[in-house]
C-alpha positions as CSV (number, residue, x, y, z in Angstrom):
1,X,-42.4,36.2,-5.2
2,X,-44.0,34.2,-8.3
3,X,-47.6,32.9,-8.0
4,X,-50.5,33.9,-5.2
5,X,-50.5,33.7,-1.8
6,X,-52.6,31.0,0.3
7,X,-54.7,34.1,1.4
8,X,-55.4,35.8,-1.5
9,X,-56.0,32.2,-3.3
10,X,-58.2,31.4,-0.3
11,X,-60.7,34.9,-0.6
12,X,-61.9,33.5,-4.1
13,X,-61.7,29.8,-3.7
14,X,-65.2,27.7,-4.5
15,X,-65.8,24.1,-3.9
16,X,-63.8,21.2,-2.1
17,X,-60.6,22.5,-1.3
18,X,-57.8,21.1,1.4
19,X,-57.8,22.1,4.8
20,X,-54.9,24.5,5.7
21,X,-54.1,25.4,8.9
22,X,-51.5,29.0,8.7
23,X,-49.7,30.8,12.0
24,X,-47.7,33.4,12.1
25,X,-45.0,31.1,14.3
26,X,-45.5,28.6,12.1
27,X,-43.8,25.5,13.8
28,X,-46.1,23.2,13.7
29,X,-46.0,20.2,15.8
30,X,-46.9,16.9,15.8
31,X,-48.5,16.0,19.0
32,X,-50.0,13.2,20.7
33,X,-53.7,13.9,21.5
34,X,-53.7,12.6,25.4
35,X,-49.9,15.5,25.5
36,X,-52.0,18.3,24.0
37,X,-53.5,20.0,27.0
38,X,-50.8,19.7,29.4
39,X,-48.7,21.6,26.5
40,X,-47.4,24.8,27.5
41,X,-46.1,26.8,24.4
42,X,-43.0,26.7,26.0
43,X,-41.6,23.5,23.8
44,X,-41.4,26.1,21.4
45,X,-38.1,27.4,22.6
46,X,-36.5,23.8,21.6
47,X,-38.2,24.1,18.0
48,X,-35.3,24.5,15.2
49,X,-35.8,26.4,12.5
50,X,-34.7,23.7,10.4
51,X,-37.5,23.1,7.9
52,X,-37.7,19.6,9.6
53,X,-36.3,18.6,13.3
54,X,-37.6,16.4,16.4
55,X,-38.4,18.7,19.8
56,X,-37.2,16.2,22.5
57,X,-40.0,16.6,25.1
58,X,-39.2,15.3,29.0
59,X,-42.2,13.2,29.1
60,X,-43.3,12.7,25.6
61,X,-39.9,11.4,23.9
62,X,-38.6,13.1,20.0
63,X,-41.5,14.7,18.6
64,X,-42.0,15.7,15.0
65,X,-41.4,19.5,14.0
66,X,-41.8,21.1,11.3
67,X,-40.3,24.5,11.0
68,X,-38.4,26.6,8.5
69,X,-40.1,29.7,6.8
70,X,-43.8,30.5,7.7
71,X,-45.9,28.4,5.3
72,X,-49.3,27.2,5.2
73,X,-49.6,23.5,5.9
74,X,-52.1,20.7,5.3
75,X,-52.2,17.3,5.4
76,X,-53.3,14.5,2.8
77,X,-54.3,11.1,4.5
78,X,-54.0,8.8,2.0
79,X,-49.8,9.3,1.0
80,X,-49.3,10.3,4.8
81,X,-48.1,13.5,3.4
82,X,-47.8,17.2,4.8
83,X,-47.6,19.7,2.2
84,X,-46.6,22.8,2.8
85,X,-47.5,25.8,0.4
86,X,-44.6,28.1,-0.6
87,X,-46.3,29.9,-3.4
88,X,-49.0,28.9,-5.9
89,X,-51.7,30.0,-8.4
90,X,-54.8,27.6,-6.4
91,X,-54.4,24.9,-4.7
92,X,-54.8,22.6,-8.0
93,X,-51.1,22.8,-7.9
94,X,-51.1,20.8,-4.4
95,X,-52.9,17.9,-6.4
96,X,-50.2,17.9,-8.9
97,X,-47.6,18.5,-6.4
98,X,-48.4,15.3,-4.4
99,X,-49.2,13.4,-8.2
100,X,-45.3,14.1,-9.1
101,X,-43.9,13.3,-6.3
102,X,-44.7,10.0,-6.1
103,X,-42.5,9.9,-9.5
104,X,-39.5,11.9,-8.1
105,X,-36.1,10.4,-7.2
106,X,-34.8,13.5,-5.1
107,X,-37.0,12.8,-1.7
108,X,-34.2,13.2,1.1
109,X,-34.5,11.2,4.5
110,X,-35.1,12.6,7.4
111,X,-35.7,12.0,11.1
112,X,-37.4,8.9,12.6
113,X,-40.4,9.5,14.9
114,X,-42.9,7.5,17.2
115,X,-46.6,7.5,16.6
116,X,-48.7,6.2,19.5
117,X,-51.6,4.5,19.9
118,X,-53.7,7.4,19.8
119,X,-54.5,10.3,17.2
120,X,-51.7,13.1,16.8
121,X,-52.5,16.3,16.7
122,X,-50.8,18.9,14.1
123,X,-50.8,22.6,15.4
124,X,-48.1,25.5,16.4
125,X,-46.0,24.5,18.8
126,X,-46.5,28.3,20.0
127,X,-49.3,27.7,20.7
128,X,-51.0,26.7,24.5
129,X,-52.5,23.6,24.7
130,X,-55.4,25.5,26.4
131,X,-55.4,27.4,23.0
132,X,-54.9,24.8,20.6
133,X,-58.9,24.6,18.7
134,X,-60.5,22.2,15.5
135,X,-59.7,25.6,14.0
136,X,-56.6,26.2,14.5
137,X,-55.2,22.3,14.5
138,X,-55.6,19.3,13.0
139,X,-56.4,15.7,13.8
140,X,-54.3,12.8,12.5
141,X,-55.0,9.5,12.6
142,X,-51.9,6.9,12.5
143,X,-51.4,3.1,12.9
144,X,-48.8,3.0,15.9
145,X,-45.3,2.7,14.6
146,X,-42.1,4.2,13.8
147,X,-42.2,6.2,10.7
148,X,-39.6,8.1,9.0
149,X,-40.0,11.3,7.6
150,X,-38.7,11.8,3.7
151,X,-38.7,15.3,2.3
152,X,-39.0,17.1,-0.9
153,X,-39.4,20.5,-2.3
154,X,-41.6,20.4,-5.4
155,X,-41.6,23.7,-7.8
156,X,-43.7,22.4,-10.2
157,X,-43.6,25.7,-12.3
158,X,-42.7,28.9,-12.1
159,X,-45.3,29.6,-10.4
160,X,-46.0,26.7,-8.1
161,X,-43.8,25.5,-5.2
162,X,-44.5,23.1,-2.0
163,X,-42.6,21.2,0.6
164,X,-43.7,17.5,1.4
165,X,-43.1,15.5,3.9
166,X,-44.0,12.4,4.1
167,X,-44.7,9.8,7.1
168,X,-43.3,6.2,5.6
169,X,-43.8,3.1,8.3
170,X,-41.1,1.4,9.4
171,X,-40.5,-2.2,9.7
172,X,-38.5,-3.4,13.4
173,X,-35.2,-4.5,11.1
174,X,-35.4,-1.0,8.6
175,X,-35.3,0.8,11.5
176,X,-32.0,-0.5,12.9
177,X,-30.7,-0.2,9.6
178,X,-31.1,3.2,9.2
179,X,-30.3,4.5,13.1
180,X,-26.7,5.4,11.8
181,X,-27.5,6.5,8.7
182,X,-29.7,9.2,10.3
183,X,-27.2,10.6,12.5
184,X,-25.5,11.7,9.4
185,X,-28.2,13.3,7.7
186,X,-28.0,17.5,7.9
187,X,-31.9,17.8,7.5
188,X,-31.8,21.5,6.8
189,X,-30.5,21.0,3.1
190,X,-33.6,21.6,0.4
191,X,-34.0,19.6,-2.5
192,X,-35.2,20.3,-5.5
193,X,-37.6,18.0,-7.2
């Protein structure tokens, strides 16, 4: 595979860098704080290993998985974007990753979700809630609100190559409008962007 690992990137890394949070599971989840200890591991089972599906939780509703091959994610507050590392020379390439997207025409649309009223929390889905750590998860914060979840691969060279996905708030009359249109939407189908 072109370009460096996250770990081997990671070993000689100096300065600021993004927080990355890697499993060897990998489905992350996207959890409402308040849900995170009564969380079993078990909700794993339902995960797909679509690169982006919803686990339909008794008690919680549709929530937010992110799945696919085992990658490395992070998360950069101000596009409301998880990026997921694929392969890379140092994590300069995220920056430009997230920089190009904004100019790319190939994001794909993907599932709606629910944010509360209350911080989510990003971590395996494998995992116990009685395991889940600041070390091992992540702390979003979110206006509540429907958002819905565009995707895009970005190789931005040979040797650089992230998934995004990106949290985009819904207005009350978009979201009616586009309840059909996600029903037809097969959300395992990469882009290239």
């Amino acid at each position: 595979m072109p370009g460096t690992s996250l770990e081997a990137w990671q070993g000689n890394a100096k300065g600021p860098h993004m927080r990355w949070l890697q499993t060897d599971f990998a489905r992350y989840v996207l959890c409402p704080e308040s849900a995170v200890e009564g969380w079993t591991g078990q909700e794993a089972i339902a995960a797909v290993p679509d690169y982006l599906s919803v686990i339909e939780h008794p008690s919680l509703g549709g929530l937010l998985c992110m799945s696919g091959e085992p990658m490395p994610i992070a998360y950069d507050e101000s596009s409301r974007t998880f990026i997921r590392w694929d392969y890379a020379d140092s994590e300069d390439a995220a920056a430009e990753a997230l920089q190009k997207a904004e100019q790319s025409a190939a994001w794909t649309t993907g599932p709606m979700v629910h944010i509360p009223n209350e911080p989510v929390v990003l971590f395996d889905c494998g995992y116990a809630g009685s395991d889940v750590t600041p070390d091992n998860s992540c702390s979003i914060h979110l206006p509540q609100g429907r958002y819905l979840v565009r995707s895009l691969e970005m190789e931005i060279s040979d040797s650089a190559a992230f998934r995004l996905d990106r949290l985009v708030p819904v207005t009350e009359g978009q979201g009616q409008a586009w309840s059909g249109v996600l029903q037809r939407i097969n959300l395992a189908s990469p882009v290239r962007g």
